[in-house]
C-alpha positions in Angstrom: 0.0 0.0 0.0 1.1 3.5 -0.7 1.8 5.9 1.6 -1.0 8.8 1.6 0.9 11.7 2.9 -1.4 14.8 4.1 -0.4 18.3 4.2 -0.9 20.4 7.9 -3.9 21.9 5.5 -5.6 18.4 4.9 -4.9 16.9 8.5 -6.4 20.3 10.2 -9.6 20.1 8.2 -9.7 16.3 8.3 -9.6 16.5 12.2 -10.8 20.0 13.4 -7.9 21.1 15.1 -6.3 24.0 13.5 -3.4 24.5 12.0 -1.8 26.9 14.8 -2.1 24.2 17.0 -0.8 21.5 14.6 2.6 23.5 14.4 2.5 23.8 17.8 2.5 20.1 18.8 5.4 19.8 16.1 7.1 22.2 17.7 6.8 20.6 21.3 7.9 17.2 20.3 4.3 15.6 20.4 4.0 15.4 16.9 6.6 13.5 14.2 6.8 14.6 10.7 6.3 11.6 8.4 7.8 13.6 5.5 8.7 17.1 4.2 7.7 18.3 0.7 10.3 19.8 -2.0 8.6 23.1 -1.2 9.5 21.9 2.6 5.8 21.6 3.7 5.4 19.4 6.9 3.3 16.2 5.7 2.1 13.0 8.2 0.4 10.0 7.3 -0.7 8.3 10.4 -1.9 11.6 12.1 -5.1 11.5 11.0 -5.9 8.0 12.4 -4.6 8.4 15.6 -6.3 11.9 16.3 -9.4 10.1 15.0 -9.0 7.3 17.6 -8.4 9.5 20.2 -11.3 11.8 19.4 -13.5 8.2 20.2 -12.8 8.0 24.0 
């Protein structure tokens, strides 16, 4: 399976936290960086399925 990297844009509006706060957990060390662009955006995979999960309980 390929990887389905999602820019800060598409993971903020995929999970309702905004993108302040995205870069902000990056920058704290609670979010990892999957991948950077060649325009050096910040992209995750994952993200979106744990933030989903965690949204359940």
């Amino acid at each position: 399976m390929k990887n389905q990297f999602k820019t800060v844009n598409e993971t903020s509006k995929l999970t309702g936290i905004i993108i302040r706060a995205l870069h902000y957990y990056y920058e704290i060390g609670l979010l990892k960086l999957s991948n950077i662009s060649e325009v050096g955006h910040r992209l995750y995979d994952n993200l979106v399925n744990y933030i989903s999960l965690g949204k359940q309980y």
